[in-house]
ZADO-1210 file (C-alpha; in nm, 4 decimals, padded with zeros to 6 digits):
<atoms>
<atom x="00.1649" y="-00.2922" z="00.1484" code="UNK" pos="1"/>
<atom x="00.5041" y="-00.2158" z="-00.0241" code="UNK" pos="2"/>
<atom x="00.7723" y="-00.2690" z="-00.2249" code="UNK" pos="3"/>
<atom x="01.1198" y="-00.2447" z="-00.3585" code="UNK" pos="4"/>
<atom x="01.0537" y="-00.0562" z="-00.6970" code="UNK" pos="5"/>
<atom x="00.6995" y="00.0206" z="-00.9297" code="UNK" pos="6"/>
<atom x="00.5772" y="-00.1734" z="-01.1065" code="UNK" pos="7"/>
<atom x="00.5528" y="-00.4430" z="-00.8913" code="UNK" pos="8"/>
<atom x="00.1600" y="-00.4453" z="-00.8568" code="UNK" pos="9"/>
<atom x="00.1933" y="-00.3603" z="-00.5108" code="UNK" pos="10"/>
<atom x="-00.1193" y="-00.1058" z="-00.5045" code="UNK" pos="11"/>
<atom x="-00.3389" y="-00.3946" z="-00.6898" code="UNK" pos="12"/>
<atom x="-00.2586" y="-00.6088" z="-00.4058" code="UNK" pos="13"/>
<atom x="-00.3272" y="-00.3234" z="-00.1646" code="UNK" pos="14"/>
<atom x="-00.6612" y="-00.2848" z="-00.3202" code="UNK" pos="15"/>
<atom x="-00.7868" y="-00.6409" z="-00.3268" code="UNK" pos="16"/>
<atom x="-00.7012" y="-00.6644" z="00.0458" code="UNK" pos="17"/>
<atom x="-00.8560" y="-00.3719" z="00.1028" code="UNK" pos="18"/>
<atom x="-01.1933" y="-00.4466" z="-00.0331" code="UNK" pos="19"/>
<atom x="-01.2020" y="-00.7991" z="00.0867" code="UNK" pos="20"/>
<atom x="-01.1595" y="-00.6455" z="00.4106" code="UNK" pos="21"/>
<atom x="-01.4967" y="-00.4022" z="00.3793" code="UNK" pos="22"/>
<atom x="-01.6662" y="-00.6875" z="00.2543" code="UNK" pos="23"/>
<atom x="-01.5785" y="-00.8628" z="00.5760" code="UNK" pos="24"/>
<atom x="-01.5683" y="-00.6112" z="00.7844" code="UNK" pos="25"/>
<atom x="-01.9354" y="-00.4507" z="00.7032" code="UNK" pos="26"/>
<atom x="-01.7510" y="-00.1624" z="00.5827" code="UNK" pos="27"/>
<atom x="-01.4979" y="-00.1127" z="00.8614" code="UNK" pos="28"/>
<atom x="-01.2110" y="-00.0710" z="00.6828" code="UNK" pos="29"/>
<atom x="-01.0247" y="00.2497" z="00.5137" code="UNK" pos="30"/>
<atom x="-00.7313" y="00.2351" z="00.2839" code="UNK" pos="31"/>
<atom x="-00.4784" y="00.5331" z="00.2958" code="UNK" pos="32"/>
<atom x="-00.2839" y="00.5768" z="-00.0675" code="UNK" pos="33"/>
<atom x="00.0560" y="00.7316" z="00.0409" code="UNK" pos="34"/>
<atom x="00.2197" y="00.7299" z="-00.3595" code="UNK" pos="35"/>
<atom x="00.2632" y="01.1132" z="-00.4407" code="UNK" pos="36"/>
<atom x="00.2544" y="01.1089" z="-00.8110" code="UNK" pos="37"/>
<atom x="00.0813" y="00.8293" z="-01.0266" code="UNK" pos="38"/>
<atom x="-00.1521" y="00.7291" z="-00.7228" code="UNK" pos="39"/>
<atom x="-00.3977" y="00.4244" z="-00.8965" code="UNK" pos="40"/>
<atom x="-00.5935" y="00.3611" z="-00.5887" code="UNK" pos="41"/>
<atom x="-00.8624" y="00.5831" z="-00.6992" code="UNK" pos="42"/>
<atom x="-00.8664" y="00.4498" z="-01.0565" code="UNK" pos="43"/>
<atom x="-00.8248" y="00.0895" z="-00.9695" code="UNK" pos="44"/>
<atom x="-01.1306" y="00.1220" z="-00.7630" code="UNK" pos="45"/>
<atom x="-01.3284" y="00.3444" z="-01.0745" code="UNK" pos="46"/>
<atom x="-01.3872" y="00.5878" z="-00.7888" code="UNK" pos="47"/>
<atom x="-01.3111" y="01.0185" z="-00.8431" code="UNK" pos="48"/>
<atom x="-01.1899" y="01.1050" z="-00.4802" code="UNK" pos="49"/>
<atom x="-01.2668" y="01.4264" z="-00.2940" code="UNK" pos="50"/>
<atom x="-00.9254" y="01.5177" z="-00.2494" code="UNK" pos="51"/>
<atom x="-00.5782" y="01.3799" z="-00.1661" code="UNK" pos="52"/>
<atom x="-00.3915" y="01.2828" z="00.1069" code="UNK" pos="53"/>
<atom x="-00.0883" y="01.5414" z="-00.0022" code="UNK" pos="54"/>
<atom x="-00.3560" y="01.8267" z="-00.0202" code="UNK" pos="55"/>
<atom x="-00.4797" y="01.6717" z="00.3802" code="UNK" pos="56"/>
<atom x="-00.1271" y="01.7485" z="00.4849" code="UNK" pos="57"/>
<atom x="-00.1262" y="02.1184" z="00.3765" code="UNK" pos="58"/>
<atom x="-00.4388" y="02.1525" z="00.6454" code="UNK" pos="59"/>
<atom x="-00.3241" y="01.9604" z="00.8538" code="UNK" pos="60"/>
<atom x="-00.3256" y="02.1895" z="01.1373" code="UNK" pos="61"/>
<atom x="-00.6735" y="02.2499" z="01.0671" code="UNK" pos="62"/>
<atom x="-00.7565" y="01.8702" z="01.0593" code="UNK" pos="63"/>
<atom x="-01.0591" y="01.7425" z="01.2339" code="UNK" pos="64"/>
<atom x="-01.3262" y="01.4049" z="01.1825" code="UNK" pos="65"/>
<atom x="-01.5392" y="01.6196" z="00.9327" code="UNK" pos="66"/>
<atom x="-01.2257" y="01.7634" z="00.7608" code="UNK" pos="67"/>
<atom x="-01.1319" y="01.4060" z="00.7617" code="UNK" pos="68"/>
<atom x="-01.4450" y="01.2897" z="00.6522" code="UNK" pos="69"/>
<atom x="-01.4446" y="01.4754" z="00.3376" code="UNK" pos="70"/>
<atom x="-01.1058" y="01.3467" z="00.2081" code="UNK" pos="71"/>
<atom x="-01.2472" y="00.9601" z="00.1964" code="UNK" pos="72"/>
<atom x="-01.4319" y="00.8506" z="-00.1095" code="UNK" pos="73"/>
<atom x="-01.6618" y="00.5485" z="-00.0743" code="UNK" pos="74"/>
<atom x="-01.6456" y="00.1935" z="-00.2687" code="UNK" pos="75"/>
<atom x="-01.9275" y="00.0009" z="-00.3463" code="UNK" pos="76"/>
<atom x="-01.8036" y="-00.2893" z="-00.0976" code="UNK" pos="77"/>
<atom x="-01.8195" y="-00.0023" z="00.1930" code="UNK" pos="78"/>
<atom x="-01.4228" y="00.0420" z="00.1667" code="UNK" pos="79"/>
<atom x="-01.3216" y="00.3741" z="00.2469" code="UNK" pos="80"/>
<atom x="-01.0463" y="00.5534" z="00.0363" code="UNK" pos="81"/>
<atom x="-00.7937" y="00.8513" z="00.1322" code="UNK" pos="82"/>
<atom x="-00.6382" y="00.8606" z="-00.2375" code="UNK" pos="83"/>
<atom x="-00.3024" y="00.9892" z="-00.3375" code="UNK" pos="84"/>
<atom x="-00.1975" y="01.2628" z="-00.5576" code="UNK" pos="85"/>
<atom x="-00.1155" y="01.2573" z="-00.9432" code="UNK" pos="86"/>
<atom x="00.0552" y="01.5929" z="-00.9047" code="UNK" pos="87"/>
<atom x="00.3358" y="01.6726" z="-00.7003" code="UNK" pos="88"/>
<atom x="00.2450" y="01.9887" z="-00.5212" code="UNK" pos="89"/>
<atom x="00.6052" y="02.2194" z="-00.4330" code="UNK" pos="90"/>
<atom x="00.7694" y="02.0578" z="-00.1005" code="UNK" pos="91"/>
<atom x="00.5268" y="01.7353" z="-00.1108" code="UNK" pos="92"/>
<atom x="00.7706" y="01.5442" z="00.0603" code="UNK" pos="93"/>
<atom x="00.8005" y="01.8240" z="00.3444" code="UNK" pos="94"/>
<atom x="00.3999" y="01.7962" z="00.4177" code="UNK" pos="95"/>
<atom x="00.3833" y="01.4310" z="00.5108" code="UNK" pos="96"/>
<atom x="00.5302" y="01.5096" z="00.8778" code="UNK" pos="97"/>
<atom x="00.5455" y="01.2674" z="01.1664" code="UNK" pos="98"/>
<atom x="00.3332" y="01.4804" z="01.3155" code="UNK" pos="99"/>
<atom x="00.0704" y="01.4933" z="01.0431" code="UNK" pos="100"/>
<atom x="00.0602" y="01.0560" z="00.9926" code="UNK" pos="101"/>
<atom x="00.0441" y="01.0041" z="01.3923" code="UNK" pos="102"/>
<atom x="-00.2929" y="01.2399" z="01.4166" code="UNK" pos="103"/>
<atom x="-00.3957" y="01.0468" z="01.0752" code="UNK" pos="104"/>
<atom x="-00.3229" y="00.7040" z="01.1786" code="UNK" pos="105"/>
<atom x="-00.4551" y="00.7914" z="01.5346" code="UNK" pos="106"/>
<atom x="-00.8229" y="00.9169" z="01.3736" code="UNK" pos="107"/>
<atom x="-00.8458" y="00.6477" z="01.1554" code="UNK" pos="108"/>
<atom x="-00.7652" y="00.3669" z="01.4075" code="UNK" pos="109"/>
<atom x="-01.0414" y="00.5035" z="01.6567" code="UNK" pos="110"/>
<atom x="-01.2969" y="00.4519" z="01.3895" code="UNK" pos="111"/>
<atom x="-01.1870" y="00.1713" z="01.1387" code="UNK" pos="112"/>
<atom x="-01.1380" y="-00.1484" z="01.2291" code="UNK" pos="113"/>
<atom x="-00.9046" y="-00.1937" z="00.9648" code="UNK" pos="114"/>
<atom x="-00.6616" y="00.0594" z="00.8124" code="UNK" pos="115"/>
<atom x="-00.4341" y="-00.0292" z="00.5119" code="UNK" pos="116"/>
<atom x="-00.1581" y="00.1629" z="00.3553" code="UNK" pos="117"/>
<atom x="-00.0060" y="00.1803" z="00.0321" code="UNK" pos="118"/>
<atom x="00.3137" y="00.2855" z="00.0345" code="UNK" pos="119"/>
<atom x="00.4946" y="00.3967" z="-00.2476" code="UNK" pos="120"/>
<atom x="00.8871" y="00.2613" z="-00.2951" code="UNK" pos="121"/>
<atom x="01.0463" y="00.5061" z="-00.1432" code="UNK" pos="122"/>
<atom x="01.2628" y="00.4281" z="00.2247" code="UNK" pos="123"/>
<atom x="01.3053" y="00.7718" z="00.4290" code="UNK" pos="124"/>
<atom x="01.2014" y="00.8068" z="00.7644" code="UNK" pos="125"/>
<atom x="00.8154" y="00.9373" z="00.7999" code="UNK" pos="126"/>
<atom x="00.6883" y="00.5698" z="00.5755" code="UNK" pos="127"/>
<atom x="00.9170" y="00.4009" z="00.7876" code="UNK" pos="128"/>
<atom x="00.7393" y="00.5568" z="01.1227" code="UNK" pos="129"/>
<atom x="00.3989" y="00.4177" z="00.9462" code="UNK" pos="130"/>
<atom x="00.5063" y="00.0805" z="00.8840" code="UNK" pos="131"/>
<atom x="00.6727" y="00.0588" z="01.2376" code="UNK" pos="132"/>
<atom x="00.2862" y="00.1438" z="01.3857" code="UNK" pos="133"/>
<atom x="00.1835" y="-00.1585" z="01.0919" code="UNK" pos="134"/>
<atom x="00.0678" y="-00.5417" z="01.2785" code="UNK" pos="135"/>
<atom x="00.1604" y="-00.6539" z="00.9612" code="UNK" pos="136"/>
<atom x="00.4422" y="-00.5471" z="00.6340" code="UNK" pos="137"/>
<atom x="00.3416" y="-00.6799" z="00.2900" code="UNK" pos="138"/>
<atom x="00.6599" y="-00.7053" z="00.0855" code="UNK" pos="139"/>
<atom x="00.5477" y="-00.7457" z="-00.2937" code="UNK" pos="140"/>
<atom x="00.8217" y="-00.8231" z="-00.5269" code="UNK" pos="141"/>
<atom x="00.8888" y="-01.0857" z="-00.8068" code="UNK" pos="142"/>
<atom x="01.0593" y="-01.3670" z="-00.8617" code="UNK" pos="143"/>
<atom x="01.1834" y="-01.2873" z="-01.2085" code="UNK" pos="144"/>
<atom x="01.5417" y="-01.2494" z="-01.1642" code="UNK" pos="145"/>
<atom x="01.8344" y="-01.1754" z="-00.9533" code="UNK" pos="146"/>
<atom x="01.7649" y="-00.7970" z="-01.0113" code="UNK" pos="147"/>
<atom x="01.4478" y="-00.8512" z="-00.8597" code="UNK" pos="148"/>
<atom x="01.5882" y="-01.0326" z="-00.5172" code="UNK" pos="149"/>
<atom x="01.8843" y="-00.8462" z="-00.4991" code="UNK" pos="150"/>
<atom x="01.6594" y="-00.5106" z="-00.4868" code="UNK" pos="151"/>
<atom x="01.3945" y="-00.6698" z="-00.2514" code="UNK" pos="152"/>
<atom x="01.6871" y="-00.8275" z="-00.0034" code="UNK" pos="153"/>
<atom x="01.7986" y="-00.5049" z="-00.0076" code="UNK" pos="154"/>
<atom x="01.4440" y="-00.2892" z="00.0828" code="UNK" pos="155"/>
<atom x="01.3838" y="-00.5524" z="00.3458" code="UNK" pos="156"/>
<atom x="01.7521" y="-00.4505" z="00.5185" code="UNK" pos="157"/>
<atom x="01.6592" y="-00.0964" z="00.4786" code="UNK" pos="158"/>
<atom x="01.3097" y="-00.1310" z="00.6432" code="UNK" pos="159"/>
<atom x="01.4926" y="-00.3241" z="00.9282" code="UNK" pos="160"/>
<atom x="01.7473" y="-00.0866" z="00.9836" code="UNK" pos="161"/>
<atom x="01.5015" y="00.1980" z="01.0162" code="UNK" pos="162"/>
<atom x="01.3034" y="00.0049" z="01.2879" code="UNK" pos="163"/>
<atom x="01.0474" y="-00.2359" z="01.1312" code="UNK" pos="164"/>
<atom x="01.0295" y="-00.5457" z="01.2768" code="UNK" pos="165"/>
<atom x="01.1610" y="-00.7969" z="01.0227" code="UNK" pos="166"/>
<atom x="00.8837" y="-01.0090" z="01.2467" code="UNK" pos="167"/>
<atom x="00.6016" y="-00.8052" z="01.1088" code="UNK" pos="168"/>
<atom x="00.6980" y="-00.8653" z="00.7312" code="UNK" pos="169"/>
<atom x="00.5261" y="-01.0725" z="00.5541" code="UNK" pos="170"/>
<atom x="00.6961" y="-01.1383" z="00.1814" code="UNK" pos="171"/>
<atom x="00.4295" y="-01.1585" z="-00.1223" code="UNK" pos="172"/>
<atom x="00.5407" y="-01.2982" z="-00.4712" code="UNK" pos="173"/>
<atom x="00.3530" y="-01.1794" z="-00.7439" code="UNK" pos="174"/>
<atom x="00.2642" y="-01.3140" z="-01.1431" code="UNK" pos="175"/>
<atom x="00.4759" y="-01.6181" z="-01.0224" code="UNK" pos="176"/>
<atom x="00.5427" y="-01.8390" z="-01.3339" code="UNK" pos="177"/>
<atom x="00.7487" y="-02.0687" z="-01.4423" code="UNK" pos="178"/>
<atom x="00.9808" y="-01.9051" z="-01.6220" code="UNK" pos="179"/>
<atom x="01.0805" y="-01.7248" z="-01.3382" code="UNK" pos="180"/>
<atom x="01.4642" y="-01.7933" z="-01.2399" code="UNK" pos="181"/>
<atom x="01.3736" y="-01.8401" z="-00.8630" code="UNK" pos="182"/>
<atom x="01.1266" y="-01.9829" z="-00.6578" code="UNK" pos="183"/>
<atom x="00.9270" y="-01.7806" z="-00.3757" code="UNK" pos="184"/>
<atom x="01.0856" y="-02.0037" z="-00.1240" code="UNK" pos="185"/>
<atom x="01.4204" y="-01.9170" z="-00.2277" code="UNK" pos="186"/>
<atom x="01.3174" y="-01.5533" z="-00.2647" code="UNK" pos="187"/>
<atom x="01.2485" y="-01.5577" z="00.0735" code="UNK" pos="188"/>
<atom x="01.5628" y="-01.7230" z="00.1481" code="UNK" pos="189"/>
<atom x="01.7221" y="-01.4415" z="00.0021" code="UNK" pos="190"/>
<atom x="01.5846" y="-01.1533" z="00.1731" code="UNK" pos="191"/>
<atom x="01.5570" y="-01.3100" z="00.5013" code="UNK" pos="192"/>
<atom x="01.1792" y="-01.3776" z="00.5549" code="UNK" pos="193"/>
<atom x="00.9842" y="-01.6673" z="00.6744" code="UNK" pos="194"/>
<atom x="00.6974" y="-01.8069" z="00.4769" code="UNK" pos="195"/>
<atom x="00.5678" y="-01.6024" z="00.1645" code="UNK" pos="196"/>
<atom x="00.2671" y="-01.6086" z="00.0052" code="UNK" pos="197"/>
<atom x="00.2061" y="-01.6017" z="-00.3798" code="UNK" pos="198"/>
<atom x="00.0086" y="-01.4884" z="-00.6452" code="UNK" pos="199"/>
<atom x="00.0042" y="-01.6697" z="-01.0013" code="UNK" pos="200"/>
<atom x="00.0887" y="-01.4449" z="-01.3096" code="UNK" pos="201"/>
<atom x="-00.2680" y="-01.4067" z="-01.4722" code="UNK" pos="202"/>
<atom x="-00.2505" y="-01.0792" z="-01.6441" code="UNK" pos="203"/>
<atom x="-00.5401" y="-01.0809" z="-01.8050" code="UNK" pos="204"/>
<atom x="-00.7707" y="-01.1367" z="-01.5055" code="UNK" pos="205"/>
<atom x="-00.5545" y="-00.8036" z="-01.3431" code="UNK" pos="206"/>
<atom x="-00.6182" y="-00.6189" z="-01.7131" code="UNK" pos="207"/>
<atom x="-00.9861" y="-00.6823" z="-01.7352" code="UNK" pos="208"/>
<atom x="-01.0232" y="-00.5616" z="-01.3774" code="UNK" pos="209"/>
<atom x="-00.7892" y="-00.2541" z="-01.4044" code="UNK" pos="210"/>
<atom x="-00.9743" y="-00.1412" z="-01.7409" code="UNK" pos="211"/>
<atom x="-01.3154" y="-00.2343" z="-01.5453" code="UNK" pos="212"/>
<atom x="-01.2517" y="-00.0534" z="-01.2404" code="UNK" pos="213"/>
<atom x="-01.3806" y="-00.3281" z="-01.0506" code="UNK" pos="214"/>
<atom x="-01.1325" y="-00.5361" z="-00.8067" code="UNK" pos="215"/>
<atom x="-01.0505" y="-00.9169" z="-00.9187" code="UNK" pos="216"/>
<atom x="-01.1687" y="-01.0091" z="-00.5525" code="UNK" pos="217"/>
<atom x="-01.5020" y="-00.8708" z="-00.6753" code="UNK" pos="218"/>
</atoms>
């Protein structure tokens, strides 16, 4: 699950999916929060993690199941959580190697049979590598205005150019309304997609939940 620029609700998205998938899953699924500073994950979920994934990367010679094991916090619905970071550490973006996310993504898919990223709005090549290993892209964005589908069009050409199959992307419109100068269809139109799905602007449902800790999907 990504997205063109913050703010976009892209990691409440990530989390609903992510929990409906535990609950559906008997617990077989394992969310992975790559955002390096302001990571909600954790706090969207009401859950104090372990550690982060940016602290995972400093070991991550020295990475094993049980190391592993106790980076993941556990939800109530069985969802299993590998949280971001709320502090930059020095050279974060240097620790998140290929090398690192291929052992990761490898451990993870061996044991869960679902594993969901959150990927913070930022294109360079390691994210890229992830989303390229991904059966499916979620594109979150808005409808708003042209600002909003000029910026998405031009995510979507950046995620193509650096390998991911415009195929695998699937475009989500969130807090549609109508006051929004676009439809999703045309949205889509825009950046190139077929089919997107869409979410209805109810921000007080997402408040209550956010200040509740406790997923709308719940």
């Amino acid at each position: 699950v990504c997205a063109p620029r913050g703010g976009s609700g892209c990691t409440t998205v990530a989390v609903n999916i992510a929990v409906l998938l535990a609950q559906r899953s008997s617990g077989s699924a394992v969310m992975v929060d790559l955002h390096p500073l302001a990571a909600r994950g954790a706090d969207l979920l009401n859950i104090e993690p372990p550690g982060t994934v940016w602290e995972l990367a400093e070991i991550a010679e020295q990475m094993d199941d049980a190391i592993l094991d106790s980076f993941l916090a556990t939800h109530e619905s069985g969802l299993k959580l590998l949280a971001g970071g709320k502090v930059a550490t020095p050279h974060w973006i240097d620790k998140m190697t290929y090398q690192f996310l291929s052992d990761l993504l490898g451990r993870l898919r061996r044991r869960f049979r679902y594993v969901l990223l959150d990927v913070p709005p930022l294109v360079w090549q390691v994210p890229a590598y992830a989303m390229k290993r991904c059966e499916r892209v979620f594109v979150v964005s808005e409808a708003r205005d042209g600002l909003w589908a000029r910026d998405t069009a031009a995510f979507v050409q950046s995620l193509e150019a650096m390998g991911v199959p415009k195929a695998n992307m699937q475009l989500v419109v969130n807090r549609v309304s109508k006051n929004d100068v676009l439809t999703p269809e045309q949205l889509a139109e825009v950046c190139g997609l077929d089919g997107v799905l869409t979410i209805p602007n109810d921000t007080k449902a997402i408040a209550d939940a956010s200040r509740a800790g406790q997923p709308v999907v719940i």
